[in-house]
CHARMM internal coordinates of N, CA and C (Angstrom, degrees):
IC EDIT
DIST 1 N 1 CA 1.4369
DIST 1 CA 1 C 1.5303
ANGL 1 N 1 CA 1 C 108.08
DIST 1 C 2 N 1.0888
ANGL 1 CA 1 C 2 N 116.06
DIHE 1 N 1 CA 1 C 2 N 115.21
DIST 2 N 2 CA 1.7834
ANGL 1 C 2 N 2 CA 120.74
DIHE 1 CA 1 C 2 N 2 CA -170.50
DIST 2 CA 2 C 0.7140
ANGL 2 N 2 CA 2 C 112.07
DIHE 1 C 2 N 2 CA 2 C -73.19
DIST 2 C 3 N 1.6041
ANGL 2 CA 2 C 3 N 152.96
DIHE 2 N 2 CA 2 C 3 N 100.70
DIST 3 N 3 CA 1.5953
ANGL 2 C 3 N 3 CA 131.49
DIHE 2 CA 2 C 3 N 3 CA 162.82
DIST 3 CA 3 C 1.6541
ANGL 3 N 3 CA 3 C 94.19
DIHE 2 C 3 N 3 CA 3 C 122.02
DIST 3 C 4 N 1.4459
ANGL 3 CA 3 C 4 N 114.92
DIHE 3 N 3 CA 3 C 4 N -26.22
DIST 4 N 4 CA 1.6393
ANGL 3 C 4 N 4 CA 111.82
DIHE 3 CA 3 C 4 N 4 CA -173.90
DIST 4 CA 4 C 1.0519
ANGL 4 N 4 CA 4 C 102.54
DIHE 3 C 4 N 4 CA 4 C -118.45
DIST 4 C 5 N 1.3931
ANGL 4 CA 4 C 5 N 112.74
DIHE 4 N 4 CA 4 C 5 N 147.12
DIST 5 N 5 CA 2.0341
ANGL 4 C 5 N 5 CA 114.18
DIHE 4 CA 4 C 5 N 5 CA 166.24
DIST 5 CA 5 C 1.5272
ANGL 5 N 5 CA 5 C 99.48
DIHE 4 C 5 N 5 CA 5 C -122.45
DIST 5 C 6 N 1.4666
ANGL 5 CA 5 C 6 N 110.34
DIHE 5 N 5 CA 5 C 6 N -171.61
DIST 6 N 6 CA 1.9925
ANGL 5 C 6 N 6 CA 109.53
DIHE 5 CA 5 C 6 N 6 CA 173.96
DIST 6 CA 6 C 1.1548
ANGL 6 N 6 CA 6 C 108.67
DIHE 5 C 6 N 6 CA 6 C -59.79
DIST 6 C 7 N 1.0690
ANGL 6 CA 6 C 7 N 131.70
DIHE 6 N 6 CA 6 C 7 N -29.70
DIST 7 N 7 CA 1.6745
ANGL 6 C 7 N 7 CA 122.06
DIHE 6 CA 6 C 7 N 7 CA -140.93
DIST 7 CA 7 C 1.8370
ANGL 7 N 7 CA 7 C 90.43
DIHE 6 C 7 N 7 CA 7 C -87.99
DIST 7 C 8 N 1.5452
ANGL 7 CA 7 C 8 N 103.38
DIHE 7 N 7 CA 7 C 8 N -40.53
DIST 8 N 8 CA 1.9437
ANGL 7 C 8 N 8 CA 100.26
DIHE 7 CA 7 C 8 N 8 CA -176.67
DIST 8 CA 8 C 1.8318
ANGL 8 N 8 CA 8 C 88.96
DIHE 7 C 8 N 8 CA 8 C -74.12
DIST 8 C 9 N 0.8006
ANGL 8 CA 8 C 9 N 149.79
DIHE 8 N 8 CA 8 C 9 N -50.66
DIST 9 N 9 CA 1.4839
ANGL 8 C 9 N 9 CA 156.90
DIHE 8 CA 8 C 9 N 9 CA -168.12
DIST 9 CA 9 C 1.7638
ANGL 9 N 9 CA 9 C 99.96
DIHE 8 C 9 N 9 CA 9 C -36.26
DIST 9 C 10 N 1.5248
ANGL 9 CA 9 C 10 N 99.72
DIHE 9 N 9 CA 9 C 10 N -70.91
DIST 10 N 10 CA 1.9380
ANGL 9 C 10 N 10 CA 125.97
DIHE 9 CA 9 C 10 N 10 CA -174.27
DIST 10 CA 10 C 2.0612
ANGL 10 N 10 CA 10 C 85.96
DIHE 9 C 10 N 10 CA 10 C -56.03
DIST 10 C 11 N 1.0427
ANGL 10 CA 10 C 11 N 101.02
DIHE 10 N 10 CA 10 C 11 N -57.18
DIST 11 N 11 CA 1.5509
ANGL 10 C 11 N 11 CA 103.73
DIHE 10 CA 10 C 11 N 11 CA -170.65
DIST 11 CA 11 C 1.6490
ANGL 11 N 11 CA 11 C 105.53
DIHE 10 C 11 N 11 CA 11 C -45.10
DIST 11 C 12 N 1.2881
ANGL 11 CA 11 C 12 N 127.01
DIHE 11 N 11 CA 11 C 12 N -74.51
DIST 12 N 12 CA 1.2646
ANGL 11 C 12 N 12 CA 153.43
DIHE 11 CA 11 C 12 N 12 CA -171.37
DIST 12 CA 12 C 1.5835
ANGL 12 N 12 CA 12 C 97.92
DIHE 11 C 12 N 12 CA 12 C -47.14
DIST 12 C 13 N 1.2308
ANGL 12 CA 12 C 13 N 132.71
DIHE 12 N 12 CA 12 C 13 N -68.08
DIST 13 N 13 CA 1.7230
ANGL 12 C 13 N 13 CA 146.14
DIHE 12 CA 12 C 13 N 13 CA 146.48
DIST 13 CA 13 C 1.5715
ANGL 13 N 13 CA 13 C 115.51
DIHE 12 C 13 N 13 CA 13 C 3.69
DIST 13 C 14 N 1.4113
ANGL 13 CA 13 C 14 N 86.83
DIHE 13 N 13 CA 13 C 14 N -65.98
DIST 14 N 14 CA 2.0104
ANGL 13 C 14 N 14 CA 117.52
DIHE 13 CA 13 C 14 N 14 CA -177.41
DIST 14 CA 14 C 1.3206
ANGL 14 N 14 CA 14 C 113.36
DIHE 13 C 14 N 14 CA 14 C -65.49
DIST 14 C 15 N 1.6901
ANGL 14 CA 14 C 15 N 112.08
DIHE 14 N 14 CA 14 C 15 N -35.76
DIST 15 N 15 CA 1.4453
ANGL 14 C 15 N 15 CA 114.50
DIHE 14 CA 14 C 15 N 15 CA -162.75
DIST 15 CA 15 C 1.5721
ANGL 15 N 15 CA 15 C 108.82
DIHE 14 C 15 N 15 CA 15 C -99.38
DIST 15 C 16 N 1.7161
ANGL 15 CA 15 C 16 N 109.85
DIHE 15 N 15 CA 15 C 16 N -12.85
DIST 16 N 16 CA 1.2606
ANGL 15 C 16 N 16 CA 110.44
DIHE 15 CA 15 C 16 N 16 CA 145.94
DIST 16 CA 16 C 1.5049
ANGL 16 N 16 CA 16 C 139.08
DIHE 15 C 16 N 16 CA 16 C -104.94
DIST 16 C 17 N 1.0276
ANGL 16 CA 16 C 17 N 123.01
DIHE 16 N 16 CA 16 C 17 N -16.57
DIST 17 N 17 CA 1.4725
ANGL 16 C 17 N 17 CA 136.68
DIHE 16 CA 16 C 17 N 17 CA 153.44
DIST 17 CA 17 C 1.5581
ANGL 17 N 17 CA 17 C 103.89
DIHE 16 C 17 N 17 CA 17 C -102.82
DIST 17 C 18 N 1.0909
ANGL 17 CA 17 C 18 N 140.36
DIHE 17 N 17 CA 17 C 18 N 118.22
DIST 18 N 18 CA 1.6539
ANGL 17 C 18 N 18 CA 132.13
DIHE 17 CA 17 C 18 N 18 CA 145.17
DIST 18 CA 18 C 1.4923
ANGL 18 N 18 CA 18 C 108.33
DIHE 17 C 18 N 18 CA 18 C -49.19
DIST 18 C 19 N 1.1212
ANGL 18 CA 18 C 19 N 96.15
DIHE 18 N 18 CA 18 C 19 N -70.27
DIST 19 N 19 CA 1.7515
ANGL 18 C 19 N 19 CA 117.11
DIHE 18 CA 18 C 19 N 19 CA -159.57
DIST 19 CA 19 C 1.5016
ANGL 19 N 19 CA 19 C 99.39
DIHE 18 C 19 N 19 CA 19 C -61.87
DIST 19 C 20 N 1.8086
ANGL 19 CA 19 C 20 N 131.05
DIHE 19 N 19 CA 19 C 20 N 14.89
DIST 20 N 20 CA 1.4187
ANGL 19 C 20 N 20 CA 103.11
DIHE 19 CA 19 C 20 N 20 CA 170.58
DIST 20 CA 20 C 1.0829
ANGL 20 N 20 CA 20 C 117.96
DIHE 19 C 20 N 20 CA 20 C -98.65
DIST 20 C 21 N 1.2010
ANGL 20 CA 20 C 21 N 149.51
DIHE 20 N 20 CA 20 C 21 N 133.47
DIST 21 N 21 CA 1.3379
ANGL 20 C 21 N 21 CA 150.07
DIHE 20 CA 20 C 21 N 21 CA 163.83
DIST 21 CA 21 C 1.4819
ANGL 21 N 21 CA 21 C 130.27
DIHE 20 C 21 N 21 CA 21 C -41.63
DIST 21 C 22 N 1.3805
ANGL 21 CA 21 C 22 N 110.95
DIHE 21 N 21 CA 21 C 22 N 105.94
DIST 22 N 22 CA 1.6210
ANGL 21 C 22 N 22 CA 114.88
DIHE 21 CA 21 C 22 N 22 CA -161.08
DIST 22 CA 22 C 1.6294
ANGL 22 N 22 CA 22 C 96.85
DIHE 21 C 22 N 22 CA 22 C -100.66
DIST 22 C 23 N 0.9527
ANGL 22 CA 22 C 23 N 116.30
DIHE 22 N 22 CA 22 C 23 N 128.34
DIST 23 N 23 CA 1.9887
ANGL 22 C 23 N 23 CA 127.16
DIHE 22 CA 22 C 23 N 23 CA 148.65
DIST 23 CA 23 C 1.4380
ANGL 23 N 23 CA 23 C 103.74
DIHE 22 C 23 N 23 CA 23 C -117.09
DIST 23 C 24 N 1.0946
ANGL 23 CA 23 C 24 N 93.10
DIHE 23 N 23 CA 23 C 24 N 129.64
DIST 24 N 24 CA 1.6002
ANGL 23 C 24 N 24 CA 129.79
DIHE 23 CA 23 C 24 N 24 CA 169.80
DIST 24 CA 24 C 1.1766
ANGL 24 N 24 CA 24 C 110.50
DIHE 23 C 24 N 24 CA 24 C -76.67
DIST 24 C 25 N 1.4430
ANGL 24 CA 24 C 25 N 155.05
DIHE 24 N 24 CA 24 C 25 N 112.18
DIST 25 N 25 CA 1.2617
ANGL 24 C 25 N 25 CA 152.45
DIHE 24 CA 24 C 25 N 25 CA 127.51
DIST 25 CA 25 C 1.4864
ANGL 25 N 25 CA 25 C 123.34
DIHE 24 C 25 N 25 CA 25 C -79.44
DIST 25 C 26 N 1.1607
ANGL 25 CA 25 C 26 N 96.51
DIHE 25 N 25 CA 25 C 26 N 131.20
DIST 26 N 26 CA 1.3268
ANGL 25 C 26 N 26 CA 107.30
DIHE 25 CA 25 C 26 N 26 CA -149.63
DIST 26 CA 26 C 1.7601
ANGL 26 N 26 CA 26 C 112.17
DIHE 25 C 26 N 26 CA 26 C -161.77
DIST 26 C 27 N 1.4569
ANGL 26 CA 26 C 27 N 113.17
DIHE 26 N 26 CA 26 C 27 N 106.39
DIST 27 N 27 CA 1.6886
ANGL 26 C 27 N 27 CA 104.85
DIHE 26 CA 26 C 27 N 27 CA 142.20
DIST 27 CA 27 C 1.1550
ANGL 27 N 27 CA 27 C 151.29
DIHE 26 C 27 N 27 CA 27 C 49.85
DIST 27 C 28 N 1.8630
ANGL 27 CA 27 C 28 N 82.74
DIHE 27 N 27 CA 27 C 28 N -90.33
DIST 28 N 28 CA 1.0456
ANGL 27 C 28 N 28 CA 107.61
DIHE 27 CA 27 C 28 N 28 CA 173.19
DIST 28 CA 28 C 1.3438
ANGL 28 N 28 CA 28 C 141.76
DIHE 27 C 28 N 28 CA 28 C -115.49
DIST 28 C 29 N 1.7796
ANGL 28 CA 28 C 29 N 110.71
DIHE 28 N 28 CA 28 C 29 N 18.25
DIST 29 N 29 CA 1.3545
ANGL 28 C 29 N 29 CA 146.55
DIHE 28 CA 28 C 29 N 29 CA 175.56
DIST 29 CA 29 C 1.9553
ANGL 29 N 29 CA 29 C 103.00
DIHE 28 C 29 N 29 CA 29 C -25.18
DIST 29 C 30 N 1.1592
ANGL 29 CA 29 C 30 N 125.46
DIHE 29 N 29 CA 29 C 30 N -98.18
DIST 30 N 30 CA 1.2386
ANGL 29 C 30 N 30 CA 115.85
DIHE 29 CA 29 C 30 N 30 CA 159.00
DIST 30 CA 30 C 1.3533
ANGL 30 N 30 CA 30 C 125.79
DIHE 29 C 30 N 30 CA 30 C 4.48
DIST 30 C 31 N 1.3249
ANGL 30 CA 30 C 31 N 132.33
DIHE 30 N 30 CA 30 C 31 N -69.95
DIST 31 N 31 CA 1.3957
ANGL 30 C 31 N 31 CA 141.79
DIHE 30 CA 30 C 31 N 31 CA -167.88
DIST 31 CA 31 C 1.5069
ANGL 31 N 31 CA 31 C 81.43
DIHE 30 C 31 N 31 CA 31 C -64.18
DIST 31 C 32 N 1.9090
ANGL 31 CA 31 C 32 N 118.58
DIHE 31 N 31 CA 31 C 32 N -81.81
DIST 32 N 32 CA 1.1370
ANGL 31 C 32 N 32 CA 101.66
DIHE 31 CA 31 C 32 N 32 CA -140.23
DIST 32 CA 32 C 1.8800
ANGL 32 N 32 CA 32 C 112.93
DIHE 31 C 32 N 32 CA 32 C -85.14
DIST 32 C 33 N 1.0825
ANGL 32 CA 32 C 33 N 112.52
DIHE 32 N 32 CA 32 C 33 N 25.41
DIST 33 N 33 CA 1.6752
ANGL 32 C 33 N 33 CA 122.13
DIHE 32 CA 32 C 33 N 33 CA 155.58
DIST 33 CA 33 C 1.5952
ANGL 33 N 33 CA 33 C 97.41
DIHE 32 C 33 N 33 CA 33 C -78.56
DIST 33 C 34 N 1.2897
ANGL 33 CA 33 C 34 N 108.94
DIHE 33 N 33 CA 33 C 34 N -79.66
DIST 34 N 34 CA 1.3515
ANGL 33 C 34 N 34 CA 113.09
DIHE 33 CA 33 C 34 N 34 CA -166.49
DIST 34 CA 34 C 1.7342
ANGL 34 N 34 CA 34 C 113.30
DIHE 33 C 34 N 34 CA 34 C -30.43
DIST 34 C 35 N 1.4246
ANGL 34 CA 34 C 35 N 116.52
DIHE 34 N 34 CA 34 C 35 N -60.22
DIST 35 N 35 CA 1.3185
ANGL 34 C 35 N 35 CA 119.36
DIHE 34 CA 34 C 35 N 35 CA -166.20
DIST 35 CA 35 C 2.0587
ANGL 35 N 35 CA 35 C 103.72
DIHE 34 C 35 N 35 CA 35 C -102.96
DIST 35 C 36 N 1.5026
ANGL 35 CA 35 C 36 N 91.51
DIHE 35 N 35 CA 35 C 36 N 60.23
DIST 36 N 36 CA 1.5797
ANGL 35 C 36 N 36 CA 93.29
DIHE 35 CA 35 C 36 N 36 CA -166.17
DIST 36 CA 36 C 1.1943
ANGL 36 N 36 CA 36 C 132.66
DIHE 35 C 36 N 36 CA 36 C 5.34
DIST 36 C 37 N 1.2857
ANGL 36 CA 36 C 37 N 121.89
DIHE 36 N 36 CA 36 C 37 N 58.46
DIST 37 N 37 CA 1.3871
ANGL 36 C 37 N 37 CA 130.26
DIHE 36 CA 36 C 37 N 37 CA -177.97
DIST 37 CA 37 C 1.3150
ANGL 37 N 37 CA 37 C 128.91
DIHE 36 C 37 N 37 CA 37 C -86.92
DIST 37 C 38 N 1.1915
ANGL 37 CA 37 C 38 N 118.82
DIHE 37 N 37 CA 37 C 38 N 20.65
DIST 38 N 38 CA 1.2318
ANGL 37 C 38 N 38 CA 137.76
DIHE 37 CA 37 C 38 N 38 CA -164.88
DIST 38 CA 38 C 1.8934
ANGL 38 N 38 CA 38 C 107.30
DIHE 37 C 38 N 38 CA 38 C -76.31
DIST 38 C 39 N 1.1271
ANGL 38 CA 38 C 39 N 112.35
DIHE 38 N 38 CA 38 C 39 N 121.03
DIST 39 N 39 CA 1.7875
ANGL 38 C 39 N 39 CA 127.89
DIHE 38 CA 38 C 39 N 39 CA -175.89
DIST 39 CA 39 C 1.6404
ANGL 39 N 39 CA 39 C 93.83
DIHE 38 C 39 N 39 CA 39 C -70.79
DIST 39 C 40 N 1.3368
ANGL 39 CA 39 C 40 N 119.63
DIHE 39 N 39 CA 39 C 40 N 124.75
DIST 40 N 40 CA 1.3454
ANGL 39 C 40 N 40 CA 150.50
DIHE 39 CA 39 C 40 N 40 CA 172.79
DIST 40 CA 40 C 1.9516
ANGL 40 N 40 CA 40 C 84.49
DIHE 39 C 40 N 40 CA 40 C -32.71
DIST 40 C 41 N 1.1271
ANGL 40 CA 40 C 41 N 106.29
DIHE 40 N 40 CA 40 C 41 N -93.72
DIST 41 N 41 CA 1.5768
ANGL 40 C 41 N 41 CA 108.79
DIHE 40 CA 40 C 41 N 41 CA -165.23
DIST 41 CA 41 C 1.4398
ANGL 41 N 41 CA 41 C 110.27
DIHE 40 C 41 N 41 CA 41 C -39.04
DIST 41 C 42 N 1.2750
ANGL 41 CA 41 C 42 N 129.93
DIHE 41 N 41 CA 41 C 42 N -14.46
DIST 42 N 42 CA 1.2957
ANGL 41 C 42 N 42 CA 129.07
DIHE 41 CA 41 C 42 N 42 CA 168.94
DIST 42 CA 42 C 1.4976
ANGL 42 N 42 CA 42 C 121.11
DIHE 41 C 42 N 42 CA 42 C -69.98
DIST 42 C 43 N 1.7079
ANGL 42 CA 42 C 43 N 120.98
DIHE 42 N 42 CA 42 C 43 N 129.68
DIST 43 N 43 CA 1.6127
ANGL 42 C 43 N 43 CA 128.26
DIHE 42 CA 42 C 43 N 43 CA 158.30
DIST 43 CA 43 C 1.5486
ANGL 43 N 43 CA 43 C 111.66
DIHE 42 C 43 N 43 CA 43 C -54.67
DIST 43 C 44 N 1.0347
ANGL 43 CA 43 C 44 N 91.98
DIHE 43 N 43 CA 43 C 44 N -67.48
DIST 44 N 44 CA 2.0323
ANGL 43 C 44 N 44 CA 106.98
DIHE 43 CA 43 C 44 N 44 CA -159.54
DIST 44 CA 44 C 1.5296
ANGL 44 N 44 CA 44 C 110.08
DIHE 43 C 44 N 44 CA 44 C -141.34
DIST 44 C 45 N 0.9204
ANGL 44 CA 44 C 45 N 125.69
DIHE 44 N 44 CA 44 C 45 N 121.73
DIST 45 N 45 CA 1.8040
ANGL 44 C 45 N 45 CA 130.64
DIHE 44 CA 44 C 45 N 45 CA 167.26
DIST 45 CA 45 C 1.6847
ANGL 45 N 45 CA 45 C 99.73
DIHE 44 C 45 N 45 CA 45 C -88.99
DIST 45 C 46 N 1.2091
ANGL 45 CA 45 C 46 N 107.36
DIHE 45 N 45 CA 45 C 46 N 135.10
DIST 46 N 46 CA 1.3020
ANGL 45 C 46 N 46 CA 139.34
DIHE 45 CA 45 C 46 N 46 CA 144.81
DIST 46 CA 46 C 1.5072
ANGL 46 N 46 CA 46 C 137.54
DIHE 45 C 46 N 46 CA 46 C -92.71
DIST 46 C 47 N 1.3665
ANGL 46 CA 46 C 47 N 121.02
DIHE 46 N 46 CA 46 C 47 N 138.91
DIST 47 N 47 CA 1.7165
ANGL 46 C 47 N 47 CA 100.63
DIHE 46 CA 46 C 47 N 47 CA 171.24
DIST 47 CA 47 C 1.2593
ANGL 47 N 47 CA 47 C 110.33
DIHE 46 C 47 N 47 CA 47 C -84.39
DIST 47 C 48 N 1.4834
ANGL 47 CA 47 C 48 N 115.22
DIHE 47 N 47 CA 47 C 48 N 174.74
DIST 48 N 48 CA 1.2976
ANGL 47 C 48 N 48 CA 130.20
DIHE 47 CA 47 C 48 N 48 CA 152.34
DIST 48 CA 48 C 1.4815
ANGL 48 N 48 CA 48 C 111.62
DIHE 47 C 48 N 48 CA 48 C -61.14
DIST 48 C 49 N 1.3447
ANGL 48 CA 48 C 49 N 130.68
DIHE 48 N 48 CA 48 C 49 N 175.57
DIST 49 N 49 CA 1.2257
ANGL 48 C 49 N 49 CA 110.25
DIHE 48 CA 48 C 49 N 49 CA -53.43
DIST 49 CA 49 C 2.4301
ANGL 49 N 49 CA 49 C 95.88
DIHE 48 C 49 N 49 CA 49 C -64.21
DIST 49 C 50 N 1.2121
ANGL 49 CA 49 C 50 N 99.24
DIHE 49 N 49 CA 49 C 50 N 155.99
DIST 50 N 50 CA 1.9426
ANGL 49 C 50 N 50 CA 85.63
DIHE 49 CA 49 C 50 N 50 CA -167.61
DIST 50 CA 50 C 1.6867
ANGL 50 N 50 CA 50 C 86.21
DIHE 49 C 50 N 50 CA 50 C -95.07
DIST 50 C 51 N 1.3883
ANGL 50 CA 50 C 51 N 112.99
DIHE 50 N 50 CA 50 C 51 N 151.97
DIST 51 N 51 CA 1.4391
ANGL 50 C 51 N 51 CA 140.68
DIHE 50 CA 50 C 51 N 51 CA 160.88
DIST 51 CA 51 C 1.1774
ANGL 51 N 51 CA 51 C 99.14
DIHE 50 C 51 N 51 CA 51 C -62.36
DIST 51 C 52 N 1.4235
ANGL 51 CA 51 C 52 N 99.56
DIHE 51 N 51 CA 51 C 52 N 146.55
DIST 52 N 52 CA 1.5449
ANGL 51 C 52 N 52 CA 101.84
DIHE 51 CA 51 C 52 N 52 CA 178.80
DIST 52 CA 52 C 1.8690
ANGL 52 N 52 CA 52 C 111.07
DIHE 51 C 52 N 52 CA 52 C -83.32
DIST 52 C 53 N 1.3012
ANGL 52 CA 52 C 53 N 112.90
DIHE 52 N 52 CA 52 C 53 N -12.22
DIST 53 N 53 CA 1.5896
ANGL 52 C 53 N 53 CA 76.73
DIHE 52 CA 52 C 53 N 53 CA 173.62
DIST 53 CA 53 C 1.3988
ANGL 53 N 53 CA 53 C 91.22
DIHE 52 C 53 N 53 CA 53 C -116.97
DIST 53 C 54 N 1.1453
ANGL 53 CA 53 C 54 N 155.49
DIHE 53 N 53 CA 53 C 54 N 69.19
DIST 54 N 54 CA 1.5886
ANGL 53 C 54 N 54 CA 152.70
DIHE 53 CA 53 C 54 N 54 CA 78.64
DIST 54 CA 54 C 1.1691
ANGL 54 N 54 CA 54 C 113.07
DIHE 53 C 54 N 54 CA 54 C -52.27
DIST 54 C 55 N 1.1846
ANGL 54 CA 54 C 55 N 137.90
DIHE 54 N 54 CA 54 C 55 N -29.45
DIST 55 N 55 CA 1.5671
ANGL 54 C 55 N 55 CA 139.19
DIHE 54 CA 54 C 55 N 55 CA 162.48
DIST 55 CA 55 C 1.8060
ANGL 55 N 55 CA 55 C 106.26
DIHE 54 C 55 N 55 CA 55 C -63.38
DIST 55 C 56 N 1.3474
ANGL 55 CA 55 C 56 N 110.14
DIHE 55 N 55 CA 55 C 56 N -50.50
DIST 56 N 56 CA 1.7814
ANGL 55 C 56 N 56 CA 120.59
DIHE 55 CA 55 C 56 N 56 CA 176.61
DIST 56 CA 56 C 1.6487
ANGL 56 N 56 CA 56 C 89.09
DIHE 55 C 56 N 56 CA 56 C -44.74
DIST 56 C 57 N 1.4373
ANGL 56 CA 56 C 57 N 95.84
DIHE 56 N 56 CA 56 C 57 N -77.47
DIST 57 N 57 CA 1.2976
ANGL 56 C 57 N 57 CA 103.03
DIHE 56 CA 56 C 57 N 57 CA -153.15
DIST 57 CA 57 C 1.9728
ANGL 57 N 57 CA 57 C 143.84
DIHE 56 C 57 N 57 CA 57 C -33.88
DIST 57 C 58 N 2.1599
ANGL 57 CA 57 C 58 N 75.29
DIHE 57 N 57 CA 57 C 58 N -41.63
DIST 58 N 58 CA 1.6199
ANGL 57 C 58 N 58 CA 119.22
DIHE 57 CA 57 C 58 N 58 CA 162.47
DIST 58 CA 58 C 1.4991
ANGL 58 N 58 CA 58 C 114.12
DIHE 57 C 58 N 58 CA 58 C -42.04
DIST 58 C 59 N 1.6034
ANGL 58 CA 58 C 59 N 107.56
DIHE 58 N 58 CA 58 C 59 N -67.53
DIST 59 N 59 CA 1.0939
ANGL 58 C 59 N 59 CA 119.99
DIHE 58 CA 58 C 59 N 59 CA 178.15
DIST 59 CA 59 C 1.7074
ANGL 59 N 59 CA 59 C 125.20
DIHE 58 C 59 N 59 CA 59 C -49.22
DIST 59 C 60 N 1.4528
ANGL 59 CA 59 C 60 N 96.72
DIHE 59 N 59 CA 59 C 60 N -61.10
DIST 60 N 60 CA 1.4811
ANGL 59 C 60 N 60 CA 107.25
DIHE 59 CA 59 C 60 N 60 CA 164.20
DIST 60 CA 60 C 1.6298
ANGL 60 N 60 CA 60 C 103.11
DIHE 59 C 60 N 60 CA 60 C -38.42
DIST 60 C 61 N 1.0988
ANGL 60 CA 60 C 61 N 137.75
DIHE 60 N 60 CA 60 C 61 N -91.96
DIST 61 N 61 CA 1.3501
ANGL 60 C 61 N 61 CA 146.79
DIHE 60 CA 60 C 61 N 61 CA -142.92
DIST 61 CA 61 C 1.3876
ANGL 61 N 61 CA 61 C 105.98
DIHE 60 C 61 N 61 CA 61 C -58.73
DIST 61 C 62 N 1.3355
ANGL 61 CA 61 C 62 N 133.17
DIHE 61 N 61 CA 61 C 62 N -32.14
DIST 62 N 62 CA 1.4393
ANGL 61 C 62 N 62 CA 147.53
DIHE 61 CA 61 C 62 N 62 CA 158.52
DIST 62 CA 62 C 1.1981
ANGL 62 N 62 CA 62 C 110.10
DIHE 61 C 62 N 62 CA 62 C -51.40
DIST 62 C 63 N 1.4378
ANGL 62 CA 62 C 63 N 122.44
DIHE 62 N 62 CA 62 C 63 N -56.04
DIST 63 N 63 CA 1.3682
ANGL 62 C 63 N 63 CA 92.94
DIHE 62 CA 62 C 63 N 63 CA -169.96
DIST 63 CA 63 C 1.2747
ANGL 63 N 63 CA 63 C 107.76
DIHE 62 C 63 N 63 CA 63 C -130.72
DIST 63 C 64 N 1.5884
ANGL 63 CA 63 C 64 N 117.11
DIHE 63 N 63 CA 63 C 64 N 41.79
DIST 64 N 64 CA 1.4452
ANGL 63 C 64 N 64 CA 110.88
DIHE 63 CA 63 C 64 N 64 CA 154.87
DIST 64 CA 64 C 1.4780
ANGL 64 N 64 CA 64 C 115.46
DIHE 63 C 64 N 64 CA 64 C -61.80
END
COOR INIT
IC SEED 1 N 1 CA 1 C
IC BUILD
């Protein structure tokens, strides 16, 4: 995506839906769990490549 990364993506998402549930996949998931780096408009970060039931799980917890 040229010019865009997740974080304007999750942003853009948020600023037209609030209430949608953003996961981040990402990279660099690890780092930014570990050193709470998590972007305000973001639900849940995931790494690359994500397991499928951290993806289950994600989902579940979002939109119970």
């Amino acid at each position: 995506m040229p010019n865009v990364d997740g974080r304007k993506v999750a942003s853009a998402v948020k600023a037209t839906a609030s209430t949608t549930p953003v996961i981040l996949l990402t990279g660099w998931g690890q780092r930014m769990i570990a050193e709470s780096d998590t972007p305000p408009c973001v639900d849940k970060v995931l790494s690359k490549p994500p397991r499928l039931q951290d993806l289950r799980a994600a989902l579940a917890e979002l939109v119970a």
